[in-house]
Every structure is written in C-alpha cells, then in structure tokens.
N, C-alpha and C positions, 0 to 999 in steps of 0.2 A: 947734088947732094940734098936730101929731106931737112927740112929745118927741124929743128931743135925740140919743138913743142911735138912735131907727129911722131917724132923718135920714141920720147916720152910715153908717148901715147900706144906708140905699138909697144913696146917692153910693158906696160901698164895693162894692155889687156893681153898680151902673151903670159903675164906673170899670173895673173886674176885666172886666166884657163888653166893653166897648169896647177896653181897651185887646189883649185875647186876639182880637178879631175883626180890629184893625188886623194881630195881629201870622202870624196864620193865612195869607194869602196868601206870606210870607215864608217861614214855616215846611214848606208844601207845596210851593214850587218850588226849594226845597235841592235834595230827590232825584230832581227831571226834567231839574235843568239837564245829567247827565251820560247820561240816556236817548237812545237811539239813535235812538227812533220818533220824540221829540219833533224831533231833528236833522232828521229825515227828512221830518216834514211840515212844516218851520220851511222847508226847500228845493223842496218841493215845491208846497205849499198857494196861495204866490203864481202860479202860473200855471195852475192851476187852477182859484181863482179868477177867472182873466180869460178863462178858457175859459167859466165858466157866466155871467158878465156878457156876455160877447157874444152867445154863443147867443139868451138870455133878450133881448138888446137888438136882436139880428134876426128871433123867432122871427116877429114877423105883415108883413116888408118886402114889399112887392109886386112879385115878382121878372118878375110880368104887367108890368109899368105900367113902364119903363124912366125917364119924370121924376122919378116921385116914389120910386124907388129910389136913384136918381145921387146923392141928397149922404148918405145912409148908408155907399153902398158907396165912392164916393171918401173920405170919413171913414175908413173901415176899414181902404184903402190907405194913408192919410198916417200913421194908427195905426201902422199894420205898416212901414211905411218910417221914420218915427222911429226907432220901437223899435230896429229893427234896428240903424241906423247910429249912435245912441247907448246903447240899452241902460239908458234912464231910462226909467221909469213914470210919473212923473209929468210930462215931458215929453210923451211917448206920449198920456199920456188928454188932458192940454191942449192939446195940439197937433191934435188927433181931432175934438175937440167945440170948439173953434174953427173946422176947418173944416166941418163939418155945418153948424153957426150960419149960419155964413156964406153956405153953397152954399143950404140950405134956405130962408132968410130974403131973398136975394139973386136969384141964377142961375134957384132951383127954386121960383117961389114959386108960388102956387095960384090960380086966377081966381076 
C-alpha cells in the first residue's frame, strides 16, 4: 500500500490536471469571442456547410435515369422552397428528407 503523503500527492496533481484541462476551453475563447474571423466564419460556415452536404449527397444521382432521380431532385425543391419561405434549417432538412422518404419509398419505388 502507497503511503499516505504520495496518495496526497497523486489526487493533488490528478485534481490540478483536471481541474486546468476543464478550465482551458474557457480561458482560450476569452480572446476569439471579439475576433472578426471568428464572426465571419460563425456567418458564413452555416451555408457552406450545406453547400458541401448537398453536392456530396447528389454527387453519384442518375441525371440518365429520370425515376430514380425524381425524389432526390423534388426533395431538393421542397428543401429550397421551405428554406426559402421560412428561413429554418431544420425545418428545411426535415421537410427534404421527409419527402425523399416518401417519393423514393412510395411513387419511385424499384421493381
């Protein structure tokens, strides 16, 4: 059994790490929160993101094959007509991938 004092000692710099590792995310976003870049990708980043989610989720659609493209591309309309008319993202993506579901699993389905 460790005596007494190294116990001490590891709980003492167990506690000193944890508690400096909680407190570091804290301490490093003091001097971003008044950064310009960070404004700037905090504005930007969101549609951008939805720019590479899309691409990436039509890059292999078979723009040959008019079936089995139809409930991507009407999904993509209902996307972009939400959006628009409300201006929620997460109305947007549920409302999208509700109707793909639907048209692909439905309308478009595959023999």
């Amino acid at each position: 059994m460790p005596d007494t004092p190294y116990l001490l000692a590891a709980i003492g710099v167990s506690t000193a790490v944890t508690w400096g590792l909680r407190a570091l995310p804290f301490a490093a976003l003091a001097p971003l929160r008044a950064s310009a870049v960070l404004h700037y990708l905090g504005a930007r980043m969101p549609v951008g993101v939805m720019v590479i989610l899309t691409v990436y989720s039509l890059r292999d659609l078979p723009l040959g094959n008019p079936p089995h493209a139809a409930p991507a591309l009407l999904a993509l309309a209902a996307t972009l007509g939400l959006h628009l008319w409300r201006r929620n993202a997460v109305l947007s993506i549920l409302g999208g991938t509700a109707v793909h579901v639907a048209l692909a699993s439905t309308l478009f389905t595959h023999p």
